[in-house]
LOMARMI-46051 format. One record per residue (C-alpha): residue number from 1; residue in three letters; x, y, z. Coordinates in steps of 0.1 Angstrom, whole numbers. Example, Ala and Ser with C-alpha at 12.3 -4.5 7.8 and 13.67 -1.06 7.14 Angstrom:
<atoms>
 pos code     x     y     z
   1  ALA   123   -45    78
   2  SER   137   -11    71
</atoms>
This chain:
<atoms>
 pos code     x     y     z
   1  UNK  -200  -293   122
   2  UNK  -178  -296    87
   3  UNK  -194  -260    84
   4  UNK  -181  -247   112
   5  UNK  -150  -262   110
   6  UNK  -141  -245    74
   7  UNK  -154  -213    96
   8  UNK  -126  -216   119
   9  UNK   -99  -224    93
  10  UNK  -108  -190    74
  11  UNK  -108  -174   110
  12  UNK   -76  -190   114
  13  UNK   -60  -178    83
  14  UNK   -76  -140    88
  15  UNK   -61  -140   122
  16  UNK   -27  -156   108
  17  UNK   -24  -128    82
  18  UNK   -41   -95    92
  19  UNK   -26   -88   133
  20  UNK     1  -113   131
  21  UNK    13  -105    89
  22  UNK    19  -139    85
  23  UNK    30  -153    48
  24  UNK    -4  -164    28
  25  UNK    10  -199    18
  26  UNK    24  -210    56
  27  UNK   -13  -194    67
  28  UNK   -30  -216    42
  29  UNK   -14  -246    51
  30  UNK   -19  -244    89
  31  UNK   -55  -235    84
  32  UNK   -57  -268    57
  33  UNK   -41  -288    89
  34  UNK   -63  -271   116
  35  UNK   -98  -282    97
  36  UNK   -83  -316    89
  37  UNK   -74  -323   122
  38  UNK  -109  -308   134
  39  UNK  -128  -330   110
  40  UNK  -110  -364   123
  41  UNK   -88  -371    95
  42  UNK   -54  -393    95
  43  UNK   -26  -375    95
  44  UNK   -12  -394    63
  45  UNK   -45  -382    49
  46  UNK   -43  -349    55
  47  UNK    -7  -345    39
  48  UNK   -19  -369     9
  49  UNK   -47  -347     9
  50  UNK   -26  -312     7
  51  UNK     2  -324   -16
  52  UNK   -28  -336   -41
  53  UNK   -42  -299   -35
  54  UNK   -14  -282   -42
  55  UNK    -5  -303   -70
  56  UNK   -40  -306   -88
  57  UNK   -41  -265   -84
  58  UNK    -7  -258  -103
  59  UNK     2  -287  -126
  60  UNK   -16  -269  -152
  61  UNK   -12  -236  -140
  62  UNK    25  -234  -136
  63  UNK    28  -236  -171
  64  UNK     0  -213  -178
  65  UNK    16  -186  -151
  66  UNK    52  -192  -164
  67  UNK    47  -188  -200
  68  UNK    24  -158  -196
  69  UNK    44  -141  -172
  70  UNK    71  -149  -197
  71  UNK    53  -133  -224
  72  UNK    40  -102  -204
  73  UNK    81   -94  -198
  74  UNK    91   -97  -235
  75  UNK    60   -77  -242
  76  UNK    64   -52  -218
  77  UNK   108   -48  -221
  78  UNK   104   -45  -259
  79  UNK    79   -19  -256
  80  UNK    47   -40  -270
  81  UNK    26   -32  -239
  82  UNK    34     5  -236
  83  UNK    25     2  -279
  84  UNK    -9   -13  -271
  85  UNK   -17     6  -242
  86  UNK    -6    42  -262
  87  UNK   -28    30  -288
  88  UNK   -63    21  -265
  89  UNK   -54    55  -248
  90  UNK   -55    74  -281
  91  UNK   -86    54  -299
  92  UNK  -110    58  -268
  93  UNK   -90    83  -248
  94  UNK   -78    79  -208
  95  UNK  -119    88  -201
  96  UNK  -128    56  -218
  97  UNK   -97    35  -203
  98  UNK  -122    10  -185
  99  UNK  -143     6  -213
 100  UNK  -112    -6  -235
 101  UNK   -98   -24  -210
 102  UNK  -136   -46  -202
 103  UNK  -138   -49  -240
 104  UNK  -103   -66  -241
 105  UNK  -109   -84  -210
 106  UNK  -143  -100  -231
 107  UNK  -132  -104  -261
 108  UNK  -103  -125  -242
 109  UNK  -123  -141  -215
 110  UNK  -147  -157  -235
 111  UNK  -124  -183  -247
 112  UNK   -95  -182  -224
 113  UNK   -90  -195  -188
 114  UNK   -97  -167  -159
 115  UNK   -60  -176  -148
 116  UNK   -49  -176  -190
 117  UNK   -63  -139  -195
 118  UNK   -52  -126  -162
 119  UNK   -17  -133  -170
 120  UNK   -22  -120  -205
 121  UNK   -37   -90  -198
 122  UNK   -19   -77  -164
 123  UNK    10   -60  -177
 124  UNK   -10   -42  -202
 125  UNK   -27   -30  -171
 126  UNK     1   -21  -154
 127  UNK    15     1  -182
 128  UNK   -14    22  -184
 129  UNK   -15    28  -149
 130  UNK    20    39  -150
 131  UNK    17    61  -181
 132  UNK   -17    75  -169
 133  UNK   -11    74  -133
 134  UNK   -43    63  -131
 135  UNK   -51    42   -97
 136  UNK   -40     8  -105
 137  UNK   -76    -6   -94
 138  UNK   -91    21  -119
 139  UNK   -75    -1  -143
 140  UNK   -76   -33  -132
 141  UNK  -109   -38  -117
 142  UNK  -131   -37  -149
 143  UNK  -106   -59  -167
 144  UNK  -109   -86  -141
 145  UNK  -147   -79  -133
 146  UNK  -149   -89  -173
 147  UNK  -125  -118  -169
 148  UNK  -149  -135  -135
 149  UNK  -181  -125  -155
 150  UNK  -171  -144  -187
 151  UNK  -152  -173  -166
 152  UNK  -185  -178  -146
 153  UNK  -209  -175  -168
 154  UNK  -204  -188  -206
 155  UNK  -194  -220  -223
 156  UNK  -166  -233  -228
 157  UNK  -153  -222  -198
 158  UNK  -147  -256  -173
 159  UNK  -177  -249  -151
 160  UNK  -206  -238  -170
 161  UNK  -193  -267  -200
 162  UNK  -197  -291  -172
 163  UNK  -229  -282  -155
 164  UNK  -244  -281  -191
 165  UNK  -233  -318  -197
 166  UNK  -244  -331  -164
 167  UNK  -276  -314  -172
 168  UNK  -282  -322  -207
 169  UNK  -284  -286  -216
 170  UNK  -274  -269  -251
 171  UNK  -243  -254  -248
 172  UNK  -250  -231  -274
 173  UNK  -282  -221  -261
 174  UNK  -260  -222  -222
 175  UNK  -239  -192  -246
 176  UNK  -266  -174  -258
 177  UNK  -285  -170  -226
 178  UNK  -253  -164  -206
 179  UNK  -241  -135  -230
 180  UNK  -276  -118  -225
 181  UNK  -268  -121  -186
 182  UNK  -231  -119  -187
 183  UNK  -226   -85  -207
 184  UNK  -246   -57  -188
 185  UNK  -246   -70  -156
 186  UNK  -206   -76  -158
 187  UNK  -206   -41  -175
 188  UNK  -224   -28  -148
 189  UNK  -203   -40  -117
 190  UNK  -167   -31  -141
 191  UNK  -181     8  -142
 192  UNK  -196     6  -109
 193  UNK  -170    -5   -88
 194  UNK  -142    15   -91
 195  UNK  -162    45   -85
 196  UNK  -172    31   -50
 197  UNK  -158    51   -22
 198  UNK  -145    23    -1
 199  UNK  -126    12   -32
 200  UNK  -115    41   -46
 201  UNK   -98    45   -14
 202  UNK   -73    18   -17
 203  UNK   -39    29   -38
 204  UNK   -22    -2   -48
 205  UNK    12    -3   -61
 206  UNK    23   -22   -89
 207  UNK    47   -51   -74
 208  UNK    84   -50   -87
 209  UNK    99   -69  -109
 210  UNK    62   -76  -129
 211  UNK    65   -51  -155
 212  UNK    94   -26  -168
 213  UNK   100     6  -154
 214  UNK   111    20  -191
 215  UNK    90    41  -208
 216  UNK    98    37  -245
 217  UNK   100    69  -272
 218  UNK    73    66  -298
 219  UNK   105    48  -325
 220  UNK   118    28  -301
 221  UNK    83     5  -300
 222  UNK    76   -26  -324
 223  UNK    42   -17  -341
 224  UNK     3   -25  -332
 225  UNK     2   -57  -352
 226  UNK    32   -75  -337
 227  UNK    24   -60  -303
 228  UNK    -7   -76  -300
 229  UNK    -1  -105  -327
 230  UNK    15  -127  -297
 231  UNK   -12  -119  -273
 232  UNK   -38  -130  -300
 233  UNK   -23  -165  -309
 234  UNK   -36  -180  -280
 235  UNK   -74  -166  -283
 236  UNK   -71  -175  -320
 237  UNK   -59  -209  -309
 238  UNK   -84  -218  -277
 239  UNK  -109  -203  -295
 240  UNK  -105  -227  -325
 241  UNK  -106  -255  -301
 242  UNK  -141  -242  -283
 243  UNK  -157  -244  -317
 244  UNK  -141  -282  -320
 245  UNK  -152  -291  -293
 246  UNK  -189  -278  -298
 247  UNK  -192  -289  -329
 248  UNK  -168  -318  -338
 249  UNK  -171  -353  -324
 250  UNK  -145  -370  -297
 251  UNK  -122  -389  -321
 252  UNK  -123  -361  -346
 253  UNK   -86  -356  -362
 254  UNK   -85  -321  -364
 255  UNK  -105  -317  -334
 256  UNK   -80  -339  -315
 257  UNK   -49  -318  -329
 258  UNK   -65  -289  -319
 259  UNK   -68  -299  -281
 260  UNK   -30  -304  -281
 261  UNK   -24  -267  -299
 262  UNK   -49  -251  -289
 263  UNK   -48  -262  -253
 264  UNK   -38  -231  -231
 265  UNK     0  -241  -221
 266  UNK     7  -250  -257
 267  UNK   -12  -223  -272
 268  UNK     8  -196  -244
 269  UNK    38  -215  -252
 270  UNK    36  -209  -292
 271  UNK    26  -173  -287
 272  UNK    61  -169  -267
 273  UNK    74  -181  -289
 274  UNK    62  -159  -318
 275  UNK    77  -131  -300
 276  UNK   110  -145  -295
 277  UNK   108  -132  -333
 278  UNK    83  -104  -336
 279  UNK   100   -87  -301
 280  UNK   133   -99  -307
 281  UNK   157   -97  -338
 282  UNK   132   -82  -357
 283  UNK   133   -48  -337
 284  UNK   164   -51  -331
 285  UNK   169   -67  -296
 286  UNK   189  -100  -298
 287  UNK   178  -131  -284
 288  UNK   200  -130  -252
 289  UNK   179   -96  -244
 290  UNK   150  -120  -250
 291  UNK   158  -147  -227
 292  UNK   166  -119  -199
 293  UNK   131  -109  -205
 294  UNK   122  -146  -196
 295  UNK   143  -151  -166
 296  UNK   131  -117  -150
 297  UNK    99  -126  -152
 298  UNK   100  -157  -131
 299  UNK   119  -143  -101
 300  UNK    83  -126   -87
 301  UNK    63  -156   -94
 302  UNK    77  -181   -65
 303  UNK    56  -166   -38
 304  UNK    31  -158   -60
 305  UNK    29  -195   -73
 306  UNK    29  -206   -38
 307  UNK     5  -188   -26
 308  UNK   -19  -206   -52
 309  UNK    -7  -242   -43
 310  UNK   -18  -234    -9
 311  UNK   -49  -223   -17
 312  UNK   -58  -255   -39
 313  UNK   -47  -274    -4
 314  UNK   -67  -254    18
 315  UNK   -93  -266   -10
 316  UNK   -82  -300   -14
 317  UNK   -89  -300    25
 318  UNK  -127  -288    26
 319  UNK  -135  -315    -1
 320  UNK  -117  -346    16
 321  UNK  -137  -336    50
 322  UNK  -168  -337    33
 323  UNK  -179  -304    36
 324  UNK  -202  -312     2
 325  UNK  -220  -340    19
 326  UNK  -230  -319    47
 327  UNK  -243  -290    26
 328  UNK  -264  -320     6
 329  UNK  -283  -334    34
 330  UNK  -287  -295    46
 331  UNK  -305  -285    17
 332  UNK  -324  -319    10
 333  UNK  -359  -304    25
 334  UNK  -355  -269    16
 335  UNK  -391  -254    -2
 336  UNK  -380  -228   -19
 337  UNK  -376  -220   -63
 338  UNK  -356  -243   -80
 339  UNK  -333  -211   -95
 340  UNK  -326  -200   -59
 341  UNK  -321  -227   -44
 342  UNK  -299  -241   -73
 343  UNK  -280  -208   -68
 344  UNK  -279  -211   -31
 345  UNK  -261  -243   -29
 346  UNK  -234  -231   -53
 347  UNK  -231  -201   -32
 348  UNK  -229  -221     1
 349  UNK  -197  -244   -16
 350  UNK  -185  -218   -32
 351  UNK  -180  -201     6
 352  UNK  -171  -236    19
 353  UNK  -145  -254   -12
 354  UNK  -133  -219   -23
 355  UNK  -128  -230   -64
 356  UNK  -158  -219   -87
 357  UNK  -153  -249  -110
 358  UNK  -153  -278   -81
 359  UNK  -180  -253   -66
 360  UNK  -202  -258   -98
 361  UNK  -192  -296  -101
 362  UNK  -202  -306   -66
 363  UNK  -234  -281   -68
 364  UNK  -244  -296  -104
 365  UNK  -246  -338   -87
 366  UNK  -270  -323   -61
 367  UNK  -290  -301   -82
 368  UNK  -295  -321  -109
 369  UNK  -327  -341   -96
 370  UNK  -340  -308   -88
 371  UNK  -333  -296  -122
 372  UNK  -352  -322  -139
 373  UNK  -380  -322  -114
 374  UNK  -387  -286  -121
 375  UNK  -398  -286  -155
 376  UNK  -378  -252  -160
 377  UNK  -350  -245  -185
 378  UNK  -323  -267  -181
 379  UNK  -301  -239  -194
 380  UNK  -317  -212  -172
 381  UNK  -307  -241  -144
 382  UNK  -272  -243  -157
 383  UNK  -262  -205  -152
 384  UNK  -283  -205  -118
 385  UNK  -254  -228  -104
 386  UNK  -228  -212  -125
 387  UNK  -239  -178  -113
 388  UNK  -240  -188   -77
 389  UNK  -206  -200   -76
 390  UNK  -187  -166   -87
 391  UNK  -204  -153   -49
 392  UNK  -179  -149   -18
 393  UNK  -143  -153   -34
 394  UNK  -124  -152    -6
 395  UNK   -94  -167    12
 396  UNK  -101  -202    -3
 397  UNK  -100  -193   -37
 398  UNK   -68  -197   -51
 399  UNK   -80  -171   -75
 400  UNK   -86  -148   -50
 401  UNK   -50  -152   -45
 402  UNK   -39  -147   -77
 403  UNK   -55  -111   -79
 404  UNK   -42  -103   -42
 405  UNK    -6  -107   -49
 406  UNK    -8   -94   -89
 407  UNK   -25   -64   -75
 408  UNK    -2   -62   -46
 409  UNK   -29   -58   -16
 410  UNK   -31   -66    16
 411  UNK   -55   -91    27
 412  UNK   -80   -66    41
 413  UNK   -81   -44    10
 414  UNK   -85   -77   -13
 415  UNK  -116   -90     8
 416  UNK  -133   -51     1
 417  UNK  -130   -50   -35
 418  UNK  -128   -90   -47
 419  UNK  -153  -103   -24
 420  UNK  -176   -76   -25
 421  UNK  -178   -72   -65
 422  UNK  -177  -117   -70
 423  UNK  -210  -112   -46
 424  UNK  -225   -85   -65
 425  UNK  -223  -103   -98
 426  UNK  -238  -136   -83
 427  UNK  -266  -115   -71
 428  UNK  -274   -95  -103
 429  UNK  -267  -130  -122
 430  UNK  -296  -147  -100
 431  UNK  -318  -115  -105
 432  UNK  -309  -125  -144
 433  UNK  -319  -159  -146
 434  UNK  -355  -152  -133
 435  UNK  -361  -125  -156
 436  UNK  -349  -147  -185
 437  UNK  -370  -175  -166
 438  UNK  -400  -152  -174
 439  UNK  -399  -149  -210
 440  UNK  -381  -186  -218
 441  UNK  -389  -210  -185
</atoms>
């Protein structure tokens, strides 16, 4: 029954939003109250259990989405973005747009949150959209394809790190057989989707108030290397702290500095920073032009903020009710390859607690004895999990949020393109895994 019950709250919140054009977050919160109640649970429990949702999802992540949103305006009102985006546009050309705009989304993704990258990266997206006129999913799917394939997939993202440690696996060797995975089949869906007729259908438009209107003359724009410069302190930064943390013991000095500075907030916060200067008095705009540049920014992210909160309830919800306990006993007898079934249980939470990363950690408990029973590579048994859990984004995925409301689509249109290409890359990632299984099982 806890199954069907997290059925009828997605039905709920489809109904809620699609006939009726209900608000996401009131939707999410009366489908969180709908499968506690269903489930048995206290009242008291159920609000405990959505305020510790809604707080676990964004006590982190307001910081992450206030100072990148904050950056992404200085950027983009100083002229930074349109700089950057003039500058992939003339190196590779408005053909090769996606293929700059995956390369950046990589390059960014491996060491940086999905949620860190997204905000980094979206007003760039926006401005070449604008200047190219160029449908903004043209743009934006590859660069978020490249951001779900890196955060699924490779070290030291949250999930795959964890699932190596509860596993015992090399993280290195988690990296190395993840990249080989990672690259063409995220490559692969980035090119592929766009060019899908049920996608390129859709014609998003970019939501006001998330990136200038202006379009800058040629000496009105800072240069390349203070454009991107801020955008780059935080990947330097998280980046330095990946390779502490692989390679430098817990109680490590600089490795514990570095998890303060090169934690994402911090790092995002340092980087803003940086172009109070860089974008500011040094081009010529003062610092109260600056701080304007701040304050716009965080008018549009209320909603958008709350929209997320209520998905980490709706979340918060499904894992109180003990939605992973059912799937357990489910799945107990099942006869079938380790690697699927290891991937089908991530795939089945995944659809049931919504977040990739509690997905992973609640798959990872219950695979683990299957994992070591096997006798197969407890690395090729990592990214089976981690690649089951990018399957099915949908309405209980606070990221799924995120990219509806950034992207500015209705429900319907975010369930044909998100959905669709998350499922896609779980099922190339499986097909992955037991090729690489071949040669290195």
């Amino acid at each position: 029954m806890p199954l069907l019950y997290a059925a009828l709250g997605v039905v709920l919140i489809l109904i809620l939003m699609i006939p009726l054009k209900m608000n996401g977050f009131i939707a999410l919160l009366l489908a969180a109250i709908l499968v506690g109640l269903l489930q048995g649970m206290d009242l008291n429990h159920i609000l405990e259990s959505m305020t510790h949702g809604i707080g676990g999802q964004i006590d982190e992540l307001i910081l992450i989405l206030g100072f990148g949103a904050m950056l992404g305006n200085v950027m983009a009102d100083a002229g930074a973005a349109q700089k950057i985006a003039n500058t992939l546009i003339d190196k590779m050309g408005v053909k090769r747009v996606q293929i700059a705009m995956l390369i950046a989304a990589y390059i960014l993704g491996i060491t940086m949150f999905f949620e860190v990258a997204f905000v980094l990266l979206i007003p760039l997206v926006f401005t070449i959209a604008r200047q190219t006129k160029l449908n903004l999913l043209w743009v934006a799917l590859p660069t978020v394809v490249g951001l779900s394939t890196t955060h699924s997939f490779l070290p030291p993202h949250p999930g795959p790190a964890a699932v190596a440690g509860v596993f015992g696996a090399s993280q290195g060797v988690t990296l190395l057989y993840g990249l080989m995975i990672a690259i063409p089949v995220g490559t692969a869906i980035a090119l592929l989707w766009p060019r899908l007729p049920f996608v390129r259908s859709l014609n998003p438009s970019i939501p006001e108030g998330l990136v200038t209107t202006k379009m800058f003359k040629e000496e009105e724009m800072p240069g390349f290397f203070a454009s991107v410069s801020a955008t780059l302190i935080p990947v330097f930064l998280m980046a330095i702290l990946a390779i502490a943390e692989i390679f430098l013991p817990e109680g490590n000095a600089f490795r514990h500095y570095m998890e303060f500075f090169g934690s994402a907030p911090i790092a995002l916060l340092l980087a803003l920073l940086l172009s109070f200067y860089l974008l500011g008095p040094k081009i010529g705009r003062s610092l109260k032009d600056v701080m304007n540049s701040c304050s716009n920014a965080i008018k549009p992210m209320g909603m958008i903020i709350l929209v997320i909160g209520a998905g980490g309830a709706f979340k918060e919800i499904l894992v109180e009710s003990g939605v992973s306990d059912y799937i357990q006993q489910i799945t107990s007898g099942w006869d079938i390859s380790p690697i699927i079934l290891a991937w089908l249980i991530a795939v089945i939470l995944r659809i049931a607690l919504g977040s990739a990363t509690v997905a992973v950690m609640t798959a990872s408990g219950i695979v683990l004895p299957i994992a070591q029973a096997s006798g197969i590579s407890m690395e090729l048994m990592v990214l089976a999990v981690t690649s089951g859990s990018v399957a099915f984004s949908h309405v209980n995925d606070p990221g799924f949020w995120m990219y509806k409301e950034y992207l500015n689509l209705s429900l319907v249109d975010a369930l044909k393109s998100r959905t669709t290409y998350t499922t896609a890359l779980a099922i190339l990632g499986l097909i992955g895994v037991l090729i690489l299984n071949v040669f290195v099982g």
